[in-house]
TORKOL-860783 format. One record per residue (C-alpha): x, y, z. Coordinates in pm, 1 decimal, decimal comma. Example, Ala and Ser with C-alpha at 12.3 -4.5 7.8 and 13.67 -1.06 7.14 Angstrom:
<atoms>
<atom <1230,0 -450,0 780,0>>;
<atom <1367,0 -106,0 714,0>>;
</atoms>
This chain:
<atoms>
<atom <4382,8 97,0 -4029,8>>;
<atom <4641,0 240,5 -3794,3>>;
<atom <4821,4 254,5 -3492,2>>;
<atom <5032,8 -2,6 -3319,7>>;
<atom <5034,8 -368,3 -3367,5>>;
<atom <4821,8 -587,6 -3543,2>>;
<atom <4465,8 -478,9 -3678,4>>;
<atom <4217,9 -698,6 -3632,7>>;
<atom <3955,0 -734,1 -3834,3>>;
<atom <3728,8 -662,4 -3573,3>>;
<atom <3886,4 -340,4 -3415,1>>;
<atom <3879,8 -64,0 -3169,4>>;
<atom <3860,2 163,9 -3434,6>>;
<atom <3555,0 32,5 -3562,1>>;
<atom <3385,0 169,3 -3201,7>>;
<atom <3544,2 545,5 -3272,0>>;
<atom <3471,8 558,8 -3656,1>>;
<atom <3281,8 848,4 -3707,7>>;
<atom <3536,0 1053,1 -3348,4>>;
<atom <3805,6 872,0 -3623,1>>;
<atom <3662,3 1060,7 -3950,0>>;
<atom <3609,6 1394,7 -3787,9>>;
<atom <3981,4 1429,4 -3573,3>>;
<atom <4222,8 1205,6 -3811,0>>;
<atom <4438,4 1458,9 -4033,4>>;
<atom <4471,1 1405,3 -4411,0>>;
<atom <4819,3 1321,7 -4563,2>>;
<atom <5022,2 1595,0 -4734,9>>;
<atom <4989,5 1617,0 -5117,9>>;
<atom <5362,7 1645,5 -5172,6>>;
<atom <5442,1 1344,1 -4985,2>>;
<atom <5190,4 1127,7 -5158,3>>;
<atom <5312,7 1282,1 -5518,1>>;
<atom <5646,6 1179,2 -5395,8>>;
<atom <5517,3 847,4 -5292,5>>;
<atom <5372,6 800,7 -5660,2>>;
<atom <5598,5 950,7 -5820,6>>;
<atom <5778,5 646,7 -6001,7>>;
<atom <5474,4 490,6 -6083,3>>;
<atom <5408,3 415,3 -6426,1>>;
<atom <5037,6 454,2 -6426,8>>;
<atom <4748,4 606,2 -6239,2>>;
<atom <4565,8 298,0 -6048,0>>;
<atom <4632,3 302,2 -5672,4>>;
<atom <4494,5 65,7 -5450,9>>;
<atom <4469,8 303,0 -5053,7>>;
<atom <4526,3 -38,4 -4846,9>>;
<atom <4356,8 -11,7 -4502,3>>;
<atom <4200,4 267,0 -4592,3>>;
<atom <4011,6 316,0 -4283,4>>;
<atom <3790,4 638,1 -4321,9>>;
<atom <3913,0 777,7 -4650,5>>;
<atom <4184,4 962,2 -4496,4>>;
<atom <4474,8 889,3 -4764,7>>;
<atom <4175,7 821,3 -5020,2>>;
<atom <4096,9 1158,5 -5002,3>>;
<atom <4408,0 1298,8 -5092,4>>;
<atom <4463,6 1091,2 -5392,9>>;
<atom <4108,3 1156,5 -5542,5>>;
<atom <4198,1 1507,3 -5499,4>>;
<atom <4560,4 1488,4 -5687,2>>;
<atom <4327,9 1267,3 -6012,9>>;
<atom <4450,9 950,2 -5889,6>>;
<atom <4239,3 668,1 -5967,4>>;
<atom <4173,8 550,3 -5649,7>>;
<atom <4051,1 143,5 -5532,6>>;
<atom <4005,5 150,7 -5139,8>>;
<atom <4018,7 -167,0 -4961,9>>;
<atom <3941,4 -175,2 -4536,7>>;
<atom <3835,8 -481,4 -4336,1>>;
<atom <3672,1 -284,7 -4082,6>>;
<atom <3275,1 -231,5 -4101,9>>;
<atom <3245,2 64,3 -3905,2>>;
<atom <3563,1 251,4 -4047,6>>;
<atom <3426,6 172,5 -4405,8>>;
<atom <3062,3 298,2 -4360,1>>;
<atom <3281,9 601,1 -4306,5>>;
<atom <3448,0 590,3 -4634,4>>;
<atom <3180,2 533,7 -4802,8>>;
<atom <3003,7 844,0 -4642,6>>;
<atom <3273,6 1087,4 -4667,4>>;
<atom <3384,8 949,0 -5052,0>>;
<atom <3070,2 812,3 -5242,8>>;
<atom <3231,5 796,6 -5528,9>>;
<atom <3531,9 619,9 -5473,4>>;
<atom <3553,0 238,6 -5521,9>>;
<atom <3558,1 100,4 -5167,8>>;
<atom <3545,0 -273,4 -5124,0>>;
<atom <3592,1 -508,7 -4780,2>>;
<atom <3873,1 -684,6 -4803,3>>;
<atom <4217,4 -711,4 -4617,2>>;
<atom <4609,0 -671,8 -4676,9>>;
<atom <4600,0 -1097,5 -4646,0>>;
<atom <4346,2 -1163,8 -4873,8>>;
<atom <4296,0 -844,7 -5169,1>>;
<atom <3967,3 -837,5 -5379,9>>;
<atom <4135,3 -704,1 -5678,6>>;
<atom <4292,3 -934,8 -5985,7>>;
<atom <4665,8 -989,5 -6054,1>>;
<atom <4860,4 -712,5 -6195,2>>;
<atom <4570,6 -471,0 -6145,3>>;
<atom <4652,4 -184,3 -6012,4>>;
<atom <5014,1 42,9 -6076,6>>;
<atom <5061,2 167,6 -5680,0>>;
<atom <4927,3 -27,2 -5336,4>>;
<atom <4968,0 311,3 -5081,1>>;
<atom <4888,2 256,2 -4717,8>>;
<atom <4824,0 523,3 -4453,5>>;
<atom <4948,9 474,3 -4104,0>>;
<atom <4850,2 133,4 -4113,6>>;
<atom <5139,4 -85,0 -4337,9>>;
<atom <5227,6 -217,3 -4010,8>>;
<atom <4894,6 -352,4 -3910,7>>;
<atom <4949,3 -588,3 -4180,3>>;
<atom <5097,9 -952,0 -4152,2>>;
<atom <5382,1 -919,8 -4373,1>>;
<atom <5435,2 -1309,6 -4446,8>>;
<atom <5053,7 -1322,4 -4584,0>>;
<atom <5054,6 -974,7 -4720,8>>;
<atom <5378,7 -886,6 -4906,6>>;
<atom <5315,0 -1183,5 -5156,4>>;
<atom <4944,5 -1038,2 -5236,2>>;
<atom <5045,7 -687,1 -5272,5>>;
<atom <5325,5 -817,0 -5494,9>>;
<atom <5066,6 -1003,6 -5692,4>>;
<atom <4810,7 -670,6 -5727,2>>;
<atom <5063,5 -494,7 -5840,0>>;
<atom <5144,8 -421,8 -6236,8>>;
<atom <5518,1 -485,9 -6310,3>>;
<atom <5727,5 -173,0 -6218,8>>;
<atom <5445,6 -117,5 -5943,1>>;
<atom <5493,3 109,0 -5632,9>>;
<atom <5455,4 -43,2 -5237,6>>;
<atom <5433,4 267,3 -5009,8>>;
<atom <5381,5 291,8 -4642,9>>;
<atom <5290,1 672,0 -4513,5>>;
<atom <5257,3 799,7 -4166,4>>;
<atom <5139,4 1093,1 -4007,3>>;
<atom <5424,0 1206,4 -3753,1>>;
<atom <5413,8 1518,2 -3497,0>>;
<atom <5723,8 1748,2 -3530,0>>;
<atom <5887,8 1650,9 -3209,1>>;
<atom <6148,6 1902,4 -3285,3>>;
<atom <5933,9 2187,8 -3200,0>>;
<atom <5966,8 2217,7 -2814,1>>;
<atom <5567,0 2200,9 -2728,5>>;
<atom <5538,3 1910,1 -2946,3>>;
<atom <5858,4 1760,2 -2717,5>>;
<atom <5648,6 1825,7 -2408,5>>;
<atom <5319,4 1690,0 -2543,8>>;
<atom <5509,5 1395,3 -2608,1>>;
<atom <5654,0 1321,5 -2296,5>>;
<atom <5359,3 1396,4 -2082,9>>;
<atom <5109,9 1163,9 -2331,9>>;
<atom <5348,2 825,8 -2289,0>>;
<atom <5443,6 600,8 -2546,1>>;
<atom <5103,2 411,2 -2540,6>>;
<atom <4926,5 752,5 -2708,1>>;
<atom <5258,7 904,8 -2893,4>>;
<atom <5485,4 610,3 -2998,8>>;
<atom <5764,1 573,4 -3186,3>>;
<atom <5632,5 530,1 -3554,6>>;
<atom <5440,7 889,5 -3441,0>>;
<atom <5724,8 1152,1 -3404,6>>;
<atom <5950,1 1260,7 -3636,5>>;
<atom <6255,2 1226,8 -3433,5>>;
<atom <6207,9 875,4 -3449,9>>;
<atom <5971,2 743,1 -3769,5>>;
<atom <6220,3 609,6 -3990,6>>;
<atom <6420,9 399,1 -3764,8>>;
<atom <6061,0 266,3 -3634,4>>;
<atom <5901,5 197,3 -4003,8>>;
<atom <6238,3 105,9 -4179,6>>;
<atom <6187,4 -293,9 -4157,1>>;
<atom <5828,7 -238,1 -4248,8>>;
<atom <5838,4 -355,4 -4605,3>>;
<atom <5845,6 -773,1 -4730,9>>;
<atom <6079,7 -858,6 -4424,6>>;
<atom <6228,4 -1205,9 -4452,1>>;
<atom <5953,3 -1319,4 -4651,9>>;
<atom <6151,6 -1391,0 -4975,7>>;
<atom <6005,2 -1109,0 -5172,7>>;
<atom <6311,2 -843,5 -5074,7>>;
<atom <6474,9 -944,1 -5451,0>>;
<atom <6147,7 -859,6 -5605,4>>;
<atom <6212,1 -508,4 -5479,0>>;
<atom <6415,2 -197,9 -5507,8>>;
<atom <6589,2 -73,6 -5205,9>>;
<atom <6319,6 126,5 -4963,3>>;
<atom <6395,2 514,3 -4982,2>>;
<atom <6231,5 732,4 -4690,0>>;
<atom <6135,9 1136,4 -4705,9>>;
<atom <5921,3 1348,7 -4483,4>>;
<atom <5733,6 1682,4 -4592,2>>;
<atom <5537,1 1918,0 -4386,7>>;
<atom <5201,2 1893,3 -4288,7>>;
<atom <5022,6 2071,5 -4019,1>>;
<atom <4625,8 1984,4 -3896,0>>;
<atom <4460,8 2262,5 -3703,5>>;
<atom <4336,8 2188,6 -3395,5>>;
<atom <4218,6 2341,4 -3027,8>>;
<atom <4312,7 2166,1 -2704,4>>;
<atom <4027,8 1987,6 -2707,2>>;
<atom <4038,3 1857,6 -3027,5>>;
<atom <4338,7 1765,4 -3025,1>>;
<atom <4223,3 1543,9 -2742,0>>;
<atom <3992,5 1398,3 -2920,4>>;
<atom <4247,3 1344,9 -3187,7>>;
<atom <4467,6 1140,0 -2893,3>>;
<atom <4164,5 933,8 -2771,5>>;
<atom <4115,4 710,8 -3129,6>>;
<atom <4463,4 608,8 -3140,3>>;
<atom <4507,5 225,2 -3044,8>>;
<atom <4714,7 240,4 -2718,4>>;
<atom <4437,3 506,0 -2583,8>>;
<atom <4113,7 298,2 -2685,3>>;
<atom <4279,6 -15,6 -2494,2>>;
<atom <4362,6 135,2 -2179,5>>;
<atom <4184,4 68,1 -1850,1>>;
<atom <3951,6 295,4 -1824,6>>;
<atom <4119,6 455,3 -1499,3>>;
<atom <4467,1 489,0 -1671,2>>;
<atom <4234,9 669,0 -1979,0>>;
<atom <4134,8 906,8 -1742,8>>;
<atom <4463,2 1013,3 -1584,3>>;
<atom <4685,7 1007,1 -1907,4>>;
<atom <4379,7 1271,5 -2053,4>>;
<atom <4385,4 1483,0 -1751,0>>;
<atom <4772,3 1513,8 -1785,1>>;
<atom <4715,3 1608,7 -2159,9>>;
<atom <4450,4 1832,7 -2090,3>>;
<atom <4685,1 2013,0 -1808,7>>;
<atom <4996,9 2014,2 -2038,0>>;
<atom <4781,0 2169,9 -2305,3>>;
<atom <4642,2 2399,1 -2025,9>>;
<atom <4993,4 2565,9 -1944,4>>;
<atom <5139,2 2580,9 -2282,9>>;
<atom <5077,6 2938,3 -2448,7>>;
<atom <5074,9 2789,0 -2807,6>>;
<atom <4820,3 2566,9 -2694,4>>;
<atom <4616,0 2737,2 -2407,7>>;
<atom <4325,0 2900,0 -2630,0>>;
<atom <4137,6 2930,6 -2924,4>>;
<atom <4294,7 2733,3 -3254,6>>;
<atom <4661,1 2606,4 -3368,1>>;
<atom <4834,1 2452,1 -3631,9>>;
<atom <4970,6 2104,3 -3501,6>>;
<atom <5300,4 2085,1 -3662,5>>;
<atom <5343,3 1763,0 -3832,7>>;
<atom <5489,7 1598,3 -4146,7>>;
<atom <5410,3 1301,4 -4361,4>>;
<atom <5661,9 1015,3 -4355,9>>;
<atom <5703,9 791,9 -4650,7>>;
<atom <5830,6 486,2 -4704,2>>;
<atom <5840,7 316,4 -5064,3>>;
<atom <5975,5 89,1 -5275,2>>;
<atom <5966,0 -29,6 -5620,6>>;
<atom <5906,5 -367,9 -5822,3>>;
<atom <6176,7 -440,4 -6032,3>>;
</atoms>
């Protein structure tokens, strides 16, 4: 799950699955050690898993890793990519996992998909006491001047707020149990970023661009134009121009613990 809004469970990711496996970036080890770092044991539950994207990660660190995604499509993909992982249907409403069953609930660009008033109480009741709630995002470095550009030219519908660094926390700071009486259950949220970097050419980078939300629900037309003006921007930067790059990113994280 990711992007802006609220995720369905029928979704326009479900329609760019295999565009989302091959073009999303992974999440940086550090940041998910950092995200886990409290935790008192090694059960994590990747929430919205989509792909396998965050799953990934944590099977590689020796996490043991429960993935939960709603969408059919996006978990066909999972399953694909991670055989061996544990990968049930479910949702961030409704969890297919026991009370106090897992130490960590971790969610990749996609904690704000979920509906908060529904889904803080179950993560709060899949979670063993002392357990971790983490939201991570993938951000692009806006303070790297190409990165500025890219953003400006691409519009808020295909680089939004929760997507640059300049601007993550403030976007993703409300994200956890808000107003839904849980807050006392919970430490205070704490927020870090670490590097990250994906490599990419211009054109798949583009490709990157076109299975985020605010691209796959544009008119068609508007599609068109806002790609052409990537493509050009991409065109007449020299970082960008030819062969590969490394897109300069970091992982955002957002976590807090049960008390």
């Amino acid at each position: 799950m990711e992007e802006d809004g609220r995720r369905p469970h029928a979704s326009p990711f479900g329609a760019v699955a295999a565009e989302y496996a091959e073009h999303r970036p992974d999440y940086a080890p550090a940041a998910v050690r950092w995200a886990l770092e409290p935790a008192s044991g090694p059960r994590v539950l990747d929430l919205g898993a989509g792909t396998g994207k965050l799953t990934g990660t944590l099977v590689a660190l020796g996490f043991d890793v429960i993935a939960v995604e709603p969408d059919p499509a996006m978990l066909t993909e999972l399953h694909r990519a991670l055989p061996a992982v544990r990968a049930l249907p479910g949702s961030a409403e409704a969890i297919p996992l026991p009370d106090a069953s897992v130490d960590a609930v971790l969610a990749g660009n996609a904690l704000h998909w979920f509906d908060m008033a529904v889904a803080g109480p179950e993560m709060a009741r899949v979670l063993a006491p002392g357990g971790i709630l983490a939201g991570l995002w993938n951000v692009v470095d806006n303070r790297v001047d190409w990165i500025a550009g890219l953003e400006r030219v691409s519009g808020s519908a295909v680089i939004g707020p929760r997507d640059t660094f300049s601007s993550w926390r403030a976007a993703t700071a409300g994200s956890h149990l808000p107003e839904i009486g849980l807050v006392a259950q919970f430490g205070s949220p704490e927020q870090a970023e670490f590097p990250h970097g994906q490599r990419r050419t211009a054109d798949s980078l583009v490709a990157t661009l076109v299975t985020r939300a605010g691209v796959l629900v544009m008119p068609e037309r508007e599609r068109e134009v806002t790609l052409g003006r990537i493509r050009a921007f991409l065109a007449s930067r020299p970082e960008t121009t030819s062969g590969e790059f490394i897109l300069p990113m970091l992982t955002g994280v957002l976590r807090v613990r049960q008390l």
